[in-house]
C-alpha positions as CSV (number, residue, x, y, z in Angstrom):
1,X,82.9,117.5,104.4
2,X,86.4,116.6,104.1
3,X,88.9,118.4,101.9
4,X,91.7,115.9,99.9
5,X,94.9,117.4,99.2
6,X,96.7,116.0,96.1
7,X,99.9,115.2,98.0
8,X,101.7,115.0,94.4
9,X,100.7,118.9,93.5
10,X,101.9,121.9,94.5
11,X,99.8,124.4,97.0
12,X,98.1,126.8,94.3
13,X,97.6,123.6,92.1
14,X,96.0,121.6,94.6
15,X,93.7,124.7,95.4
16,X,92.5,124.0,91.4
17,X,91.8,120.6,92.1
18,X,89.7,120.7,95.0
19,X,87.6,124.0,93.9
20,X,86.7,121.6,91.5
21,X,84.5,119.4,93.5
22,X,83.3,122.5,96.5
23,X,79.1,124.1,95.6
24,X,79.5,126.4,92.9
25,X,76.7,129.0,94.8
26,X,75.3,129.7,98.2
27,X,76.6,130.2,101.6
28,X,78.3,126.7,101.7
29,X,80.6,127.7,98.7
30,X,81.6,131.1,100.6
31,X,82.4,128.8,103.9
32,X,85.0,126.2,101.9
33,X,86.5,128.3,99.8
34,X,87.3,130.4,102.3
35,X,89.0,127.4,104.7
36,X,90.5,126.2,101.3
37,X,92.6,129.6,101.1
38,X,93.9,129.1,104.6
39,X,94.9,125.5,104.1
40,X,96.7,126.7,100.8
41,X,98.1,129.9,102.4
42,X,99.6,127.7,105.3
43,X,101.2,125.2,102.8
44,X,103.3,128.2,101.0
45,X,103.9,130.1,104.2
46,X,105.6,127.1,105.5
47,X,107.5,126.3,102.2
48,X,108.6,129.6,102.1
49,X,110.3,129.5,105.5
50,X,111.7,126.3,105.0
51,X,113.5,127.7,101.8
52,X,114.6,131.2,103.5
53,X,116.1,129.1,106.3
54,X,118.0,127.2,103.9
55,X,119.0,130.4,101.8
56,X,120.1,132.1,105.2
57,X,122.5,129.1,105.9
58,X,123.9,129.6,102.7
59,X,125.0,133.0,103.4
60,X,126.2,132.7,106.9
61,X,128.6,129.8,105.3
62,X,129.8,132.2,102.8
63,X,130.8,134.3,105.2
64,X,132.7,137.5,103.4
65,X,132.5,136.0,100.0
66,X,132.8,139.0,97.3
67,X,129.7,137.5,95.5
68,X,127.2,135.0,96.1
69,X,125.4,133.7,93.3
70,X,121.6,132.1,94.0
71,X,119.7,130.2,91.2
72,X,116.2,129.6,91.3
73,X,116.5,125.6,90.9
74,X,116.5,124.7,94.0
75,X,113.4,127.0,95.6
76,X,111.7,126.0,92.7
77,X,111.7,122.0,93.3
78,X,111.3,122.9,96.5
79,X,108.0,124.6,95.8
80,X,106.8,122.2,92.6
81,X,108.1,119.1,94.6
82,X,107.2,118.4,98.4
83,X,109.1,116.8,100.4
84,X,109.1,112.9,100.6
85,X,108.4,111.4,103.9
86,X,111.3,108.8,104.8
87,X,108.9,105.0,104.8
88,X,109.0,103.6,108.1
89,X,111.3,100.2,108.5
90,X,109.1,97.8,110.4
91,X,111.3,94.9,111.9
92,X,110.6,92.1,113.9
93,X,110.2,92.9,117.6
94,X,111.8,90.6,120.1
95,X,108.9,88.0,122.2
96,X,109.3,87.3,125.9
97,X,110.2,84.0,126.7
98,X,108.0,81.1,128.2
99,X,110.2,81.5,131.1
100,X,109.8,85.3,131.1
101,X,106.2,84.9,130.9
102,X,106.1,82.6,133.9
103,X,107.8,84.1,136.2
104,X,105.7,87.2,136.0
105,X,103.0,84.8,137.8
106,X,102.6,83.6,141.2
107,X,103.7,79.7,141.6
108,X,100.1,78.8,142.0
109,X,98.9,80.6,138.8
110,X,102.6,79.2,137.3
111,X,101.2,75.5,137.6
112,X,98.1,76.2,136.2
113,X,99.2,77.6,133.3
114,X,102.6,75.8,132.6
115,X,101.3,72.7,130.2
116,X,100.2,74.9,127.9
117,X,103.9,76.4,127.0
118,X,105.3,72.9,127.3
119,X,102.4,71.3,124.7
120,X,101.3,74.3,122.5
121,X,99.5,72.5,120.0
122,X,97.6,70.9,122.3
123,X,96.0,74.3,123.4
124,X,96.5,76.8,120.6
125,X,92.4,76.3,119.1
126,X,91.0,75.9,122.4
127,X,88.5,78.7,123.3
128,X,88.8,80.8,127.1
129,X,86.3,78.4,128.4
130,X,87.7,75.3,126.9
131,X,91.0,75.8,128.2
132,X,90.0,76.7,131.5
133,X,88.1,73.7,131.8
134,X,91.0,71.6,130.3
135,X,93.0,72.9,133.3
136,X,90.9,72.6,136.1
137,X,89.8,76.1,136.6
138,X,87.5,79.1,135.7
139,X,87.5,81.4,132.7
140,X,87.7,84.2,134.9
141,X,90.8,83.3,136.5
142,X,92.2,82.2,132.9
143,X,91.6,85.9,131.9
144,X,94.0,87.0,135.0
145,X,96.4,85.0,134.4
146,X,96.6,86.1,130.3
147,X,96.5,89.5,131.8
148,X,99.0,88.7,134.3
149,X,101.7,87.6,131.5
150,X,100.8,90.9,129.7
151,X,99.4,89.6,127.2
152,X,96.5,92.4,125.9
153,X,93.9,89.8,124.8
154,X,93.4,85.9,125.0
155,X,93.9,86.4,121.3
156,X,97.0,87.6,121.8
157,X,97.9,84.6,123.6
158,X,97.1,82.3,121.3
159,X,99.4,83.8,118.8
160,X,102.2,83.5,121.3
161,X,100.9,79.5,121.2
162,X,101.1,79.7,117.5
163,X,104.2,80.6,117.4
164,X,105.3,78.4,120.4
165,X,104.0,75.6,118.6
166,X,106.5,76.3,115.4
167,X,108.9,76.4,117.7
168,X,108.6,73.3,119.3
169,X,107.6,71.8,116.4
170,X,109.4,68.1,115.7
171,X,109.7,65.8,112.5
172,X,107.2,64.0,114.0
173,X,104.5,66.9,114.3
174,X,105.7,68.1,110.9
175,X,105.1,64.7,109.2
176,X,101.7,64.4,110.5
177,X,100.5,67.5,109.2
178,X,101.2,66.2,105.6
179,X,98.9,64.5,103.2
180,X,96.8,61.7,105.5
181,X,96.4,58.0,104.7
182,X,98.5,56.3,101.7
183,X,98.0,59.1,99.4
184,X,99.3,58.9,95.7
185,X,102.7,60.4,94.6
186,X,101.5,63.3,93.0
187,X,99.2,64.3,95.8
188,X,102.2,64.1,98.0
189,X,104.1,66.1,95.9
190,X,102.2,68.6,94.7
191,X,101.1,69.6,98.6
192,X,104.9,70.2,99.4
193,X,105.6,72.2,95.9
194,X,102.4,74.7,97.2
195,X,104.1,74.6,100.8
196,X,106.8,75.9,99.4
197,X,105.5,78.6,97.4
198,X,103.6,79.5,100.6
199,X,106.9,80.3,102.2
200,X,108.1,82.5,99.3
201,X,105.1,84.4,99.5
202,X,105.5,85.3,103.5
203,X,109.5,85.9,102.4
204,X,108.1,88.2,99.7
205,X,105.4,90.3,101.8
206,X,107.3,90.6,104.7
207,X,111.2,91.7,103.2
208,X,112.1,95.0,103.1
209,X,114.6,96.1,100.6
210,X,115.4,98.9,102.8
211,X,116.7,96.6,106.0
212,X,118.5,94.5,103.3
213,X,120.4,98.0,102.2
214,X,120.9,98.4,105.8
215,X,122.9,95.1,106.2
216,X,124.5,95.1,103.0
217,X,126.0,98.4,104.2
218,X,127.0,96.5,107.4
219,X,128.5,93.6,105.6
220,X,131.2,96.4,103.8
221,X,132.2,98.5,106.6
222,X,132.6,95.2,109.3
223,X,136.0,94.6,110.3
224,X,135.0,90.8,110.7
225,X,131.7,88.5,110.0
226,X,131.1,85.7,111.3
227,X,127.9,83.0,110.2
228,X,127.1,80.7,112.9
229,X,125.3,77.7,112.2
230,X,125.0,74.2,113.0
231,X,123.2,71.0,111.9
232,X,121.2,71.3,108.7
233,X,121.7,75.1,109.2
234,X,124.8,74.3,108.4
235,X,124.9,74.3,104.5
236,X,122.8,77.6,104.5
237,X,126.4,79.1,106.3
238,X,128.2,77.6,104.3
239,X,126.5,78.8,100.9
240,X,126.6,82.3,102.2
241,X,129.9,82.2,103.3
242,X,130.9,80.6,99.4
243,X,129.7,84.0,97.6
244,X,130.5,86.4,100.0
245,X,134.1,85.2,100.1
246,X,134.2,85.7,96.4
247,X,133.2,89.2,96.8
248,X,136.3,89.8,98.8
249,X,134.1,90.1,102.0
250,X,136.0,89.1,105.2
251,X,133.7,86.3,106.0
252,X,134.0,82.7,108.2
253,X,131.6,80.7,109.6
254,X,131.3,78.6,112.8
255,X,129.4,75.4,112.5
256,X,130.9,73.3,115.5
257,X,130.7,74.5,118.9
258,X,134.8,74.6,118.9
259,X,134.4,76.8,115.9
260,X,131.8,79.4,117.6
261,X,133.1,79.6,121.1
262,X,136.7,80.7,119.5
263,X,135.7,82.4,116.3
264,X,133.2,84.5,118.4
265,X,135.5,85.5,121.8
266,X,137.4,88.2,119.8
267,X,134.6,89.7,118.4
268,X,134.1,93.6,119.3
269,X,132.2,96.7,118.3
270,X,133.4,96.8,114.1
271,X,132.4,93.3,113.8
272,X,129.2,91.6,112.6
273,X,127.3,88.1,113.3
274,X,124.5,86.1,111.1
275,X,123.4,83.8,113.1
276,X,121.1,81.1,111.4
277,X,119.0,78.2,113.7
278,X,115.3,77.4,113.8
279,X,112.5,76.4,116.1
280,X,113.6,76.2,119.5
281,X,117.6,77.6,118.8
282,X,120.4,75.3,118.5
283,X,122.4,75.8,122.0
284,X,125.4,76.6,120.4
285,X,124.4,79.0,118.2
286,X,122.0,80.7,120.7
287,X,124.9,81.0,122.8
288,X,127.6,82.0,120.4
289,X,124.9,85.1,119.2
290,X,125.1,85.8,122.6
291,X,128.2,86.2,123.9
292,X,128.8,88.1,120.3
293,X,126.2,90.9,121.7
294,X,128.0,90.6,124.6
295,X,131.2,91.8,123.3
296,X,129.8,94.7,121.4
297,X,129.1,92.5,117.7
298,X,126.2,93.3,115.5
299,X,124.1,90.9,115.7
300,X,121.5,89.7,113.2
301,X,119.1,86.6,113.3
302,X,117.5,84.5,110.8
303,X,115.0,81.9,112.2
304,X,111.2,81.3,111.8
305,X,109.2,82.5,114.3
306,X,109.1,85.2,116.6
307,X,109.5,83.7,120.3
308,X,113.2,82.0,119.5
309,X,115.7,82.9,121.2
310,X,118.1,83.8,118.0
311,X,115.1,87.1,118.1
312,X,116.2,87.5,121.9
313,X,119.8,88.1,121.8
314,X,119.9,89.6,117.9
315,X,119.9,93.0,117.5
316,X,117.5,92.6,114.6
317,X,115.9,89.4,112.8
318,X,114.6,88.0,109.6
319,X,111.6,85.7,109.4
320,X,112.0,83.2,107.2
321,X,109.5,79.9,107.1
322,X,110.9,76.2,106.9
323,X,107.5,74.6,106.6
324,X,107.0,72.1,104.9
325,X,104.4,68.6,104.7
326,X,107.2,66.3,105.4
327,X,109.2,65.0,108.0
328,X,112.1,67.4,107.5
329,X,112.7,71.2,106.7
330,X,111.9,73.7,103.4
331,X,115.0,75.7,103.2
332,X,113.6,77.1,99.8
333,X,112.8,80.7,101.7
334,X,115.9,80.8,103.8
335,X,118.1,80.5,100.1
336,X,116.0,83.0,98.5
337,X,116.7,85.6,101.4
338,X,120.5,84.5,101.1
339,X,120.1,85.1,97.0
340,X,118.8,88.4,98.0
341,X,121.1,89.5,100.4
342,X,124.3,88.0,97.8
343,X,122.3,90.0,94.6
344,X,122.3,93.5,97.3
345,X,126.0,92.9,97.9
346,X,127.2,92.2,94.5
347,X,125.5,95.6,93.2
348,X,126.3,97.7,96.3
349,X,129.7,98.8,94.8
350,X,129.5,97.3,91.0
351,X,132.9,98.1,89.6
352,X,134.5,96.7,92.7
353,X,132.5,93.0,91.7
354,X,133.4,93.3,88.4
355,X,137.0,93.8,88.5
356,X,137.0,90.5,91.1
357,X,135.2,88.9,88.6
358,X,137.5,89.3,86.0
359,X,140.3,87.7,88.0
360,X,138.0,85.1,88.7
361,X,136.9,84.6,85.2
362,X,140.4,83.2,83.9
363,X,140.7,80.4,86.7
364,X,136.8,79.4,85.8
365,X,137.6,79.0,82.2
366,X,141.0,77.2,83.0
367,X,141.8,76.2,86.4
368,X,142.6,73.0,87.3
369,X,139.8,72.5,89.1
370,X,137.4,71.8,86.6
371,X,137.1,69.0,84.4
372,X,138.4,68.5,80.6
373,X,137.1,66.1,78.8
């Protein structure tokens, strides 16, 4: 039989509860009840050590104080209220490369193997036997060579396909994945609205305020940030880099490769870097992220799958999804982790944002850069 203790109760309450649902006769009732006073009597015997320790420290900090007053508040939340376990931040763990991957092989078992990290999609569905056959071998020998990458399972493998196949993904594969044939407007439409609320809904599972605290808190005490970002990346800099500024935040961005290689060389230990590229990594924000962890920076990511390189040099990475039916990319998920991260920081220290505000407020209702009509 197994005992449930009401976390939420205290020891001699939770007692009450379970005695509730042990036999009321025979030698079965004796038996619990009896383990259910030593599971109760170890609960308070720990409690009460926990609170003497903390009593004891008390006094030894008072040293020779004439009188030293103790209330009963504190051992009795302590008793009425147990302790909350801190919740465990889960983050996105850095993927070895392809590269990485391969070279843990021998060059035979490297050319066997190598087609399928160069065309993913091609081999991501394809079962132990059908991909060994595809590749001109055995399934035995395609299990030593998974095995060999340290990969646990082939289904582990083809997850690190999946996510290769993101990565590599073009506007060509993208486009075909869409609505087939000469489908009407509102089909068309209507499939990219639903991708996009698919990407909300991976953005909203997978966030966790507490890592979003965590960088806010980052964000205040940095000396310098910088926002790298190039391409169609760019604008999603560039919108972060608009509302931080206004919260007095000292924040540029580097969206040329000029721009990162001199923005980032300076960079040390008080400083912080967003970096912000999909799929396979643009170079030169890949290698600005990099040299910024090489000088000491804080470095976090934001890309879209697990095996890009932004999630190999950052210190730690968001997952955000750009999928989308069309030819292009869905920035809808990447904005609404920006709006989260520009809600967190506006809120972090409130009075401070308000008083800015209220500066700003004058030149919004009459500066000269709006219009009159």
């Amino acid at each position: 039989m197994r005992l449930l203790f009401p976390q939420n109760k205290p020891p001699w309450l939770r007692q009450h509860y379970i005695q509730q649902s042990l036999p009321r006769h025979g030698p079965s009732n004796l038996f619990f009840r009896s383990l259910l006073s030593v599971f109760v009597a170890r609960d308070v015997l720990a409690t009460f050590r926990f609170v003497v320790g903390d009593i004891a420290k008390h006094v030894t900090a008072l040293g020779s104080s004439s009188s030293i007053r103790l209330t009963r508040t504190p051992l009795s939340n302590m008793l009425l209220c147990p302790m909350k376990r801190q919740r465990k931040v889960t983050r996105p763990v850095p993927v070895k490369s392809p590269s990485a991957r391969l070279s843990l092989l021998s060059p035979k078992r490297q050319a066997i193997i190598r087609s399928t990290f160069e065309r993913p999609r091609e081999f991501v569905l394809l079962s132990v036997r059908a991909l060994a056959e595809r590749l001109g071998t055995d399934p035995a020998t395609m299990i030593r060579i998974v095995r060999g990458m340290q990969f646990a399972s082939y289904r582990e493998f083809q997850h690190y396909l999946h996510e290769l196949s993101i990565a590599h993904a073009t506007s060509l594969d993208t486009m075909r994945t869409g609505p087939v044939g000469k489908s009407a407007i509102s089909v068309q439409t209507r499939a990219s609205l639903d991708q996009d609320v698919e990407n909300m809904n991976r953005l909203a599972q997978s966030l966790d305020p507490q890592r979003i605290a965590a960088l806010v808190r980052r964000l205040y005490s940095a000396r310098r940030v910088v926002l790298l970002g190039g391409d169609l990346a760019a604008n999603l800099v560039k919108f972060l880099e608009h509302l931080l500024i206004i919260l007095g935040l000292p924040v540029t961005s580097a969206t040329s490769p000029a721009e990162v290689v001199h923005k980032v060389r300076p960079l040390g230990k008080q400083d912080l870097v967003i970096a912000v590229s999909y799929g396979r990594g643009l170079r030169q924000t890949v290698e600005g992220l990099r040299q910024a962890r090489a000088n000491g920076a804080h470095c976090v990511g934001i890309t879209n799958t697990l095996v890009s390189p932004i999630g190999e040099f950052a210190h730690e990475s968001f997952l955000t999804s750009i999928e989308t039916p069309s030819f292009g990319s869905s920035y809808v998920a990447p904005m609404a982790l920006f709006n989260v991260i520009v809600v967190a920081c506006a809120n972090h220290r409130r009075g401070r944002t308000l008083a800015l505000l209220k500066q700003l407020e004058q030149e919004q209702r009459h500066g000269f850069r709006w219009y009159e009509s």
